[in-house]
N, CA, C and O atoms as CSV, one atom per row, in Angstrom:
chain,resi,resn,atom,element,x,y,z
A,1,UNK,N,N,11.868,1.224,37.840
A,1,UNK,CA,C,10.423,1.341,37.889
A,1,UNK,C,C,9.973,2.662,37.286
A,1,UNK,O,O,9.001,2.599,36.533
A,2,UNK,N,N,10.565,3.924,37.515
A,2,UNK,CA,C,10.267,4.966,36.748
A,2,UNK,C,C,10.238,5.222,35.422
A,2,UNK,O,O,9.619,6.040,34.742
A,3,UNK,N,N,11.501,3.850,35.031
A,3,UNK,CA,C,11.550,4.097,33.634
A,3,UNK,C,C,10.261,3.869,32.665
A,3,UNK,O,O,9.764,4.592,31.802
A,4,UNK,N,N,9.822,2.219,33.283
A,4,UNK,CA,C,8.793,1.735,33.039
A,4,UNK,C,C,7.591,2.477,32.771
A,4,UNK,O,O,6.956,2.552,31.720
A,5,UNK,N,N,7.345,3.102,34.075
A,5,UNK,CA,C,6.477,4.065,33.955
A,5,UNK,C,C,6.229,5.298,33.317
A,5,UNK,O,O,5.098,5.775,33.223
A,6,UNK,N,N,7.070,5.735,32.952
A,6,UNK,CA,C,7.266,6.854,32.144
A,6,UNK,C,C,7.025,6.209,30.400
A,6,UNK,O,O,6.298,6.818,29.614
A,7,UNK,N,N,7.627,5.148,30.077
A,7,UNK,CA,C,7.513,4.333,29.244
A,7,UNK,C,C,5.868,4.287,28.635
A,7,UNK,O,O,5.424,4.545,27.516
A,8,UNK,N,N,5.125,3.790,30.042
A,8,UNK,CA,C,4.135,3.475,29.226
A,8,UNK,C,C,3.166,4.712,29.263
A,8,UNK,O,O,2.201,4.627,28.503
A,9,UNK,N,N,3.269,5.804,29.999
A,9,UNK,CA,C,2.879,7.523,29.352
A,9,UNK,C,C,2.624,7.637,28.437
A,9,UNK,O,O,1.465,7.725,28.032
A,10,UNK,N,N,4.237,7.701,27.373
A,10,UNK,CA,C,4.415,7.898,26.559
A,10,UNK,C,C,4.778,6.990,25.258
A,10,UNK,O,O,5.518,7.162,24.289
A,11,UNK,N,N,3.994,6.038,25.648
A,11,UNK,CA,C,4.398,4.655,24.420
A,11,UNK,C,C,3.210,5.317,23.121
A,11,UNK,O,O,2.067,5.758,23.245
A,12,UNK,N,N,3.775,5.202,22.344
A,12,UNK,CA,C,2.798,5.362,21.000
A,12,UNK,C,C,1.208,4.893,21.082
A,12,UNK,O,O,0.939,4.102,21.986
A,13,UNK,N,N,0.499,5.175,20.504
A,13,UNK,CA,C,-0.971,5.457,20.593
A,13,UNK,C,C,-1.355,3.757,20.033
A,13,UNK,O,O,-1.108,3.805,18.828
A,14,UNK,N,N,-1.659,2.849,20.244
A,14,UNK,CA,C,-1.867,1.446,19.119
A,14,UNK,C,C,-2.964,1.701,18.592
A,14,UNK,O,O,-3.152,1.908,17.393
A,15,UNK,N,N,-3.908,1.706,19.608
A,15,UNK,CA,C,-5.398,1.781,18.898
A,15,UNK,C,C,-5.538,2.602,17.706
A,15,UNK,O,O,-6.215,2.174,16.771
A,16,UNK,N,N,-4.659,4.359,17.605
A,16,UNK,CA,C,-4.992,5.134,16.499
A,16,UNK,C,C,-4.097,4.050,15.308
A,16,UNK,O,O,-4.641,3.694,14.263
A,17,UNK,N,N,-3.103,3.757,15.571
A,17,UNK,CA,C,-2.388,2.551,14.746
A,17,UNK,C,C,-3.392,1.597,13.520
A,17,UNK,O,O,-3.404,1.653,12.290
A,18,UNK,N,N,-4.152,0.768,14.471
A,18,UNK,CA,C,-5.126,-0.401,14.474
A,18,UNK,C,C,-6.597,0.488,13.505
A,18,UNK,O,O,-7.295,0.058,12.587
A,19,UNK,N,N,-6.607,1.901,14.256
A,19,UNK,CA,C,-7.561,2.162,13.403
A,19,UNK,C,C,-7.786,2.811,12.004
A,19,UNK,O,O,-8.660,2.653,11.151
A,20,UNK,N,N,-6.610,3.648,12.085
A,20,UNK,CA,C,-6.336,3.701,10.877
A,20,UNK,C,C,-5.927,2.398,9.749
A,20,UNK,O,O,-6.525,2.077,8.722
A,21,UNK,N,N,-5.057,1.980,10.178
A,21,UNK,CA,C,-5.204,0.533,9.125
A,21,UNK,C,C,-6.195,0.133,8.743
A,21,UNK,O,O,-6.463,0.094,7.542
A,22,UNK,N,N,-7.119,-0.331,9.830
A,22,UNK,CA,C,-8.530,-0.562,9.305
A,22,UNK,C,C,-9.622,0.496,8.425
A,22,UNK,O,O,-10.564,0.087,7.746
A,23,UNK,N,N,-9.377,1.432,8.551
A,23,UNK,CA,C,-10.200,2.640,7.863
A,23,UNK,C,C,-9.341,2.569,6.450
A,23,UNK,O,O,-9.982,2.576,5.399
A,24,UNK,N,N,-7.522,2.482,6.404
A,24,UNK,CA,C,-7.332,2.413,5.361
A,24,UNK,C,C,-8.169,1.016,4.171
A,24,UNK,O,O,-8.485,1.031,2.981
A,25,UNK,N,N,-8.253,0.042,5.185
A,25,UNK,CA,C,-8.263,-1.563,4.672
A,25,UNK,C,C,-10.159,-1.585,4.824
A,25,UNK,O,O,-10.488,-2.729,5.139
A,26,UNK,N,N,-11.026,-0.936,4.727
A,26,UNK,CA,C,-11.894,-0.639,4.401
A,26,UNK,C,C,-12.078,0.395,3.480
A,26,UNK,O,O,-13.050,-0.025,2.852
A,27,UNK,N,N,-11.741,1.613,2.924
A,27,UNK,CA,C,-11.579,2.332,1.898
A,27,UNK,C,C,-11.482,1.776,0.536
A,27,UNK,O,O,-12.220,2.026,-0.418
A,28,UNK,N,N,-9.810,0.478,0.613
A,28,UNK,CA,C,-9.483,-0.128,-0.365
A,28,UNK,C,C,-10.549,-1.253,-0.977
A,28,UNK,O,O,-10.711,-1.474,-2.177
A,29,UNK,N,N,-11.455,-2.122,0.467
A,29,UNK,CA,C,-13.005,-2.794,-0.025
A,29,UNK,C,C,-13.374,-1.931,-0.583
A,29,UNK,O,O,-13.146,-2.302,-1.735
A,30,UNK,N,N,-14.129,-0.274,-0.717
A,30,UNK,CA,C,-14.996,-0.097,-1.467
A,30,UNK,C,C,-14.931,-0.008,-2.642
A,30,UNK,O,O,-15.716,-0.367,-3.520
A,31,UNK,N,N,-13.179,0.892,-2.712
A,31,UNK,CA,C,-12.463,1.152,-4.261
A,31,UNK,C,C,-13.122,0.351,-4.799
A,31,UNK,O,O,-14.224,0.472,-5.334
A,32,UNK,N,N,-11.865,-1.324,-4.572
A,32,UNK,CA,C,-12.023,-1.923,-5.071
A,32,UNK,C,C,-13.896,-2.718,-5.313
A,32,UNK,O,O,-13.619,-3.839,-5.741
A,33,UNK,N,N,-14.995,-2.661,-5.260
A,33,UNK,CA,C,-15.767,-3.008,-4.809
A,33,UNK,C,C,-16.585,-1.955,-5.987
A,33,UNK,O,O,-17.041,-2.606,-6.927
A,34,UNK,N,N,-16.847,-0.381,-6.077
A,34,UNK,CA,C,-16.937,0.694,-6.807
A,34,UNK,C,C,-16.530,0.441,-7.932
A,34,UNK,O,O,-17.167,1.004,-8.823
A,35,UNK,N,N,-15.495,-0.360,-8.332
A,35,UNK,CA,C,-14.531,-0.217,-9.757
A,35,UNK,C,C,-14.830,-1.518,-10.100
A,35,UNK,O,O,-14.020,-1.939,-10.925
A,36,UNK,N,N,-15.913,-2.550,-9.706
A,36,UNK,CA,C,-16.532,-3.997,-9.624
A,36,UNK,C,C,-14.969,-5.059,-10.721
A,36,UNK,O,O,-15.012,-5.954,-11.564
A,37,UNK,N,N,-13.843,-4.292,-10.063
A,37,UNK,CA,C,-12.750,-5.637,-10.427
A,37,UNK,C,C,-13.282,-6.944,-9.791
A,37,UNK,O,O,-13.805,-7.019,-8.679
A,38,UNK,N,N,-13.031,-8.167,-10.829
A,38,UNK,CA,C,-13.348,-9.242,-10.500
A,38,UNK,C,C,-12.194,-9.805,-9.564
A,38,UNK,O,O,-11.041,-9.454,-9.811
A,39,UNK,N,N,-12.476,-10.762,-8.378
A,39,UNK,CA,C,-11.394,-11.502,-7.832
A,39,UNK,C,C,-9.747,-11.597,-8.432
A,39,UNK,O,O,-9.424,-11.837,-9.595
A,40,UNK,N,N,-9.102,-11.410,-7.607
A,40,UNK,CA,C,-7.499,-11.192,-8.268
A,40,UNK,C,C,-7.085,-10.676,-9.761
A,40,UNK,O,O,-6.188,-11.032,-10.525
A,41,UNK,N,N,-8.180,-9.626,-9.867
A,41,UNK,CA,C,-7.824,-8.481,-10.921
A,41,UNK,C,C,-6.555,-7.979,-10.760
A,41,UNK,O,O,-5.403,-8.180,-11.145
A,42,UNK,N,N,-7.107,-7.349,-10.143
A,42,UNK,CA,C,-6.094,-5.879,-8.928
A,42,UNK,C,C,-4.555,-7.251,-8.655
A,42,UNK,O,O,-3.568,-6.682,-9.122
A,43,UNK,N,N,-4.246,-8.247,-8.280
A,43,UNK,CA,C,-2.836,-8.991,-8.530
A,43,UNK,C,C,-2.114,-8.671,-9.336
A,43,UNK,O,O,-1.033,-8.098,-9.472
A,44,UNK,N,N,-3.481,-9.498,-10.323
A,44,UNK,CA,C,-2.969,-9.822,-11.457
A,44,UNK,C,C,-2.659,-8.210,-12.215
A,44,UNK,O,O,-1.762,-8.429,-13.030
A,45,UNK,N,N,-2.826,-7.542,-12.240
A,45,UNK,CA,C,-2.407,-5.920,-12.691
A,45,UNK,C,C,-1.174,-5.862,-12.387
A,45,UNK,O,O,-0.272,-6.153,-13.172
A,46,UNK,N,N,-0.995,-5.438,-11.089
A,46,UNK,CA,C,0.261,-5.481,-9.873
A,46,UNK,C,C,0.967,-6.104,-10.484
A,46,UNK,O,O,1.809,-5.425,-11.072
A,47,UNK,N,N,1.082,-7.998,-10.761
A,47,UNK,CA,C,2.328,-8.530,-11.139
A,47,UNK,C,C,2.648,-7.718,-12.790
A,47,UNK,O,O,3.449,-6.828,-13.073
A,48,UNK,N,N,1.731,-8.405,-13.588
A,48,UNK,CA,C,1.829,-7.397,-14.438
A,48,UNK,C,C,2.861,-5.629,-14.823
A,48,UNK,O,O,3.838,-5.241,-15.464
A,49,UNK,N,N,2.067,-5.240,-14.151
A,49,UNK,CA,C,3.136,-3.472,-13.796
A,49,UNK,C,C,4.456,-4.221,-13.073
A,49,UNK,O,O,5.425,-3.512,-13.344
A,50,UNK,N,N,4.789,-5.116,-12.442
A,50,UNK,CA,C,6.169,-5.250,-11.993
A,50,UNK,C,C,6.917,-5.531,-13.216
A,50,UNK,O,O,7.861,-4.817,-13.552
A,51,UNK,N,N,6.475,-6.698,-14.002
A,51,UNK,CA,C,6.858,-7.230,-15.104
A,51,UNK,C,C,7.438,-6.040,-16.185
A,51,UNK,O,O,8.615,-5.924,-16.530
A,52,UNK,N,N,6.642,-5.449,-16.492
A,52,UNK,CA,C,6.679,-4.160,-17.452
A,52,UNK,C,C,7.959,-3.265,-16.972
A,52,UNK,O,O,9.068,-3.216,-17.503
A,53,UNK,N,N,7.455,-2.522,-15.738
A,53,UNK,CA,C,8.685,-1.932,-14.917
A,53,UNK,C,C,10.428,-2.685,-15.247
A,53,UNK,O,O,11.410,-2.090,-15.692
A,54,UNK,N,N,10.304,-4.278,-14.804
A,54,UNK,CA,C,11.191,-4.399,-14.952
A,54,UNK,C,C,11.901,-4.768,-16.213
A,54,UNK,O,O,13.043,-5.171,-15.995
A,55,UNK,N,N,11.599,-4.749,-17.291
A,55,UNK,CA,C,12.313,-4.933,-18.505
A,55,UNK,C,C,13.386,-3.373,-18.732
A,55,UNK,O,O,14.288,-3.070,-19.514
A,56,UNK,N,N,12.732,-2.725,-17.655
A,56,UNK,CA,C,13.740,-1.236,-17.851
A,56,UNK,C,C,14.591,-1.116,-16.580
A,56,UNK,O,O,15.597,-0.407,-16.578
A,57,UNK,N,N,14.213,-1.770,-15.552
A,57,UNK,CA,C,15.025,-1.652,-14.173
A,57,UNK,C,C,14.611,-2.437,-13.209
A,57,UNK,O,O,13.648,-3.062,-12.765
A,58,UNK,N,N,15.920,-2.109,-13.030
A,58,UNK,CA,C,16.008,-3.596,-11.637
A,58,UNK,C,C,15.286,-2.627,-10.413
A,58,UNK,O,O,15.336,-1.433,-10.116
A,59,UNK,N,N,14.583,-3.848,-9.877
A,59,UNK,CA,C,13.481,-3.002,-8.877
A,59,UNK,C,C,14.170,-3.641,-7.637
A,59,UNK,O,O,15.024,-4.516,-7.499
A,60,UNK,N,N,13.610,-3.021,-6.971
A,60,UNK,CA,C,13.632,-3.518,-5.049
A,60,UNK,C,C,12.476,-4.099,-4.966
A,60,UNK,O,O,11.645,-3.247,-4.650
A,61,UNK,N,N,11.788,-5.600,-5.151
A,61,UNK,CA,C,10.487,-5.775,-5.077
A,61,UNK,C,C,9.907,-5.867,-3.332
A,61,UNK,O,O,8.795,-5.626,-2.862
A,62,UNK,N,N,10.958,-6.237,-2.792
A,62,UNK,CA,C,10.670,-5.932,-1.334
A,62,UNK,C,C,9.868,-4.827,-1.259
A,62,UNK,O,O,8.670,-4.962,-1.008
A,63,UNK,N,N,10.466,-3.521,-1.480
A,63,UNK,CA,C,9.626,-2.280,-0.788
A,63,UNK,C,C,8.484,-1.929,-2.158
A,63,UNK,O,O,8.159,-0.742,-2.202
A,64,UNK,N,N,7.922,-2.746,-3.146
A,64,UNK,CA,C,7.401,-2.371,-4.073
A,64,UNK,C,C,5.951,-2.119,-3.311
A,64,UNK,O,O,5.614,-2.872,-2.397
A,65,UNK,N,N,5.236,-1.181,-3.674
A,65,UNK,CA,C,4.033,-0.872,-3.118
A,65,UNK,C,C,2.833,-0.478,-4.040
A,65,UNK,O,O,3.243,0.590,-4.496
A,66,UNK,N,N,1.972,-0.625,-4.427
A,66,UNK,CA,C,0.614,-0.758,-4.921
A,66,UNK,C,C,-0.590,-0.079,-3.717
A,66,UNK,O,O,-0.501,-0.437,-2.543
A,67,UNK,N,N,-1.533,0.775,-4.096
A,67,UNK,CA,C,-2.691,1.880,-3.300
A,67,UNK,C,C,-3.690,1.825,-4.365
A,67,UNK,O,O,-3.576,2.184,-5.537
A,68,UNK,N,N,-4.721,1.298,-3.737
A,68,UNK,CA,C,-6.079,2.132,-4.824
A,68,UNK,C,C,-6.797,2.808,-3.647
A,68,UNK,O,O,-7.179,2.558,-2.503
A,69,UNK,N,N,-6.769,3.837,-4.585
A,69,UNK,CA,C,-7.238,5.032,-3.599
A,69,UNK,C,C,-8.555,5.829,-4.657
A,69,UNK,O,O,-8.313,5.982,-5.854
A,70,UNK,N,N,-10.042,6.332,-4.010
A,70,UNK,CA,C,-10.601,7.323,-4.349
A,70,UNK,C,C,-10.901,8.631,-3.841
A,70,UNK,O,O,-11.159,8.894,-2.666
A,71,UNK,N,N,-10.839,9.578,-4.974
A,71,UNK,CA,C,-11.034,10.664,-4.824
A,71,UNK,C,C,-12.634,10.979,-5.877
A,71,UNK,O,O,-12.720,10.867,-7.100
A,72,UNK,N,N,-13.472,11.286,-5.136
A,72,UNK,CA,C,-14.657,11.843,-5.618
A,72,UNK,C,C,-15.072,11.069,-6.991
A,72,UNK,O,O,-15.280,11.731,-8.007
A,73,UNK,N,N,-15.172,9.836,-6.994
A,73,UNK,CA,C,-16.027,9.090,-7.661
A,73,UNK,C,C,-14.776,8.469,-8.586
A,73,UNK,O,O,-14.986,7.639,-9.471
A,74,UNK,N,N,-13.370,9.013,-8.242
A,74,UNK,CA,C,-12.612,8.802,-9.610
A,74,UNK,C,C,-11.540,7.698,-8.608
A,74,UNK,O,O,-11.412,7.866,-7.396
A,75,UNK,N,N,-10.812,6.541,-9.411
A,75,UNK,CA,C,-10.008,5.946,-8.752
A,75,UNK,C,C,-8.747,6.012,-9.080
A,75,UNK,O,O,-8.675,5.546,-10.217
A,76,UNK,N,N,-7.635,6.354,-8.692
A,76,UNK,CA,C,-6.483,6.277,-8.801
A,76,UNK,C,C,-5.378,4.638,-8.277
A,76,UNK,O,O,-5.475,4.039,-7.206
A,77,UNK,N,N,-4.553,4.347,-9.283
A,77,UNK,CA,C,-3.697,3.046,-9.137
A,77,UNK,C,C,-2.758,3.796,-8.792
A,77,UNK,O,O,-2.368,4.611,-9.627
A,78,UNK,N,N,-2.093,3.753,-7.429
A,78,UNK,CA,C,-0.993,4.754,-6.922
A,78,UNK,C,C,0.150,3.527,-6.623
A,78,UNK,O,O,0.053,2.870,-5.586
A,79,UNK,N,N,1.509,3.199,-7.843
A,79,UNK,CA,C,2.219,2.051,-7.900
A,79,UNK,C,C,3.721,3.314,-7.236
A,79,UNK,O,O,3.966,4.438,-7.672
A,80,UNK,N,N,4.571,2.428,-5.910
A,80,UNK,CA,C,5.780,2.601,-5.929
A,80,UNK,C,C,6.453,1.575,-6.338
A,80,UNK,O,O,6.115,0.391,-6.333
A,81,UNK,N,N,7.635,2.164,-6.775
A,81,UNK,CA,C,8.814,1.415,-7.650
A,81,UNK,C,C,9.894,2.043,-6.267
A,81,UNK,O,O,9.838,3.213,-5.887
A,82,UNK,N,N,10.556,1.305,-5.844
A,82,UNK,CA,C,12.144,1.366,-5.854
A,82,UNK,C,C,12.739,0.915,-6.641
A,82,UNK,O,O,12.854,-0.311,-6.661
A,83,UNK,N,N,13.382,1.742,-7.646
A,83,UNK,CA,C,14.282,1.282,-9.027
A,83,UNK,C,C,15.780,1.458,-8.324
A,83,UNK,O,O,15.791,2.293,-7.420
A,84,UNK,N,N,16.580,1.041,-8.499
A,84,UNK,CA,C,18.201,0.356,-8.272
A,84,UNK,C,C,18.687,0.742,-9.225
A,84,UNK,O,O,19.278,1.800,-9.011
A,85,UNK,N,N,18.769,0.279,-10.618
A,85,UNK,CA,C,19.360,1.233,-11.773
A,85,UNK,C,C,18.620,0.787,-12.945
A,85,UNK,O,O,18.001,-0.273,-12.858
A,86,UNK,N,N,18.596,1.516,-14.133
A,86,UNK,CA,C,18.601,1.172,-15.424
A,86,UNK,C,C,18.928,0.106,-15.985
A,86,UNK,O,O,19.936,-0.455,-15.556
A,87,UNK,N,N,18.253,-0.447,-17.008
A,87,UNK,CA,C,18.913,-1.673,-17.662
A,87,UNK,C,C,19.140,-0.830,-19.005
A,87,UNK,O,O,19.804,-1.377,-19.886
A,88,UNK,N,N,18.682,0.355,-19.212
A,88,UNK,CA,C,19.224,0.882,-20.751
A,88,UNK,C,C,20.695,1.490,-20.828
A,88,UNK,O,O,21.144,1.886,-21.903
């Protein structure tokens, strides 16, 4: 029973969890929304940049990650690659 209790003290915060996601997943509406991309632009880019990427390396598409993010009126396409190796 102590354990329990002590447990839920100190269990991680959810709500700051939940809200940040959402503040992130509202940010990305306006980007995207600001930069007036039409419906499955922003995909279709994404598959695209994988495509490209991979004619030079084998990717991890699992952990592949894609961010549109703004900074002061300007938008940034922030793409991770896990690359595995070279194909050159």
């Amino acid at each position: 029973m102590q354990a329990s209790f002590l447990d839920w003290i100190f269990r991680p915060n959810k709500s700051e969890d939940v809200r940040s996601t959402a503040k992130d997943r509202m940010r990305s509406m306006l980007t995207h929304d600001r930069l007036e991309l039409p419906a499955g632009r922003l995909e279709t880019l994404e598959e695209e940049l994988v495509a490209v990427v991979s004619r030079y390396f084998d990717l991890d598409k699992d952990t592949t990650h894609f961010d549109l993010q703004q900074y002061e009126r300007r938008a940034s396409l922030i793409a991770n690659f896990r690359l595995l190796r070279s194909k050159c």
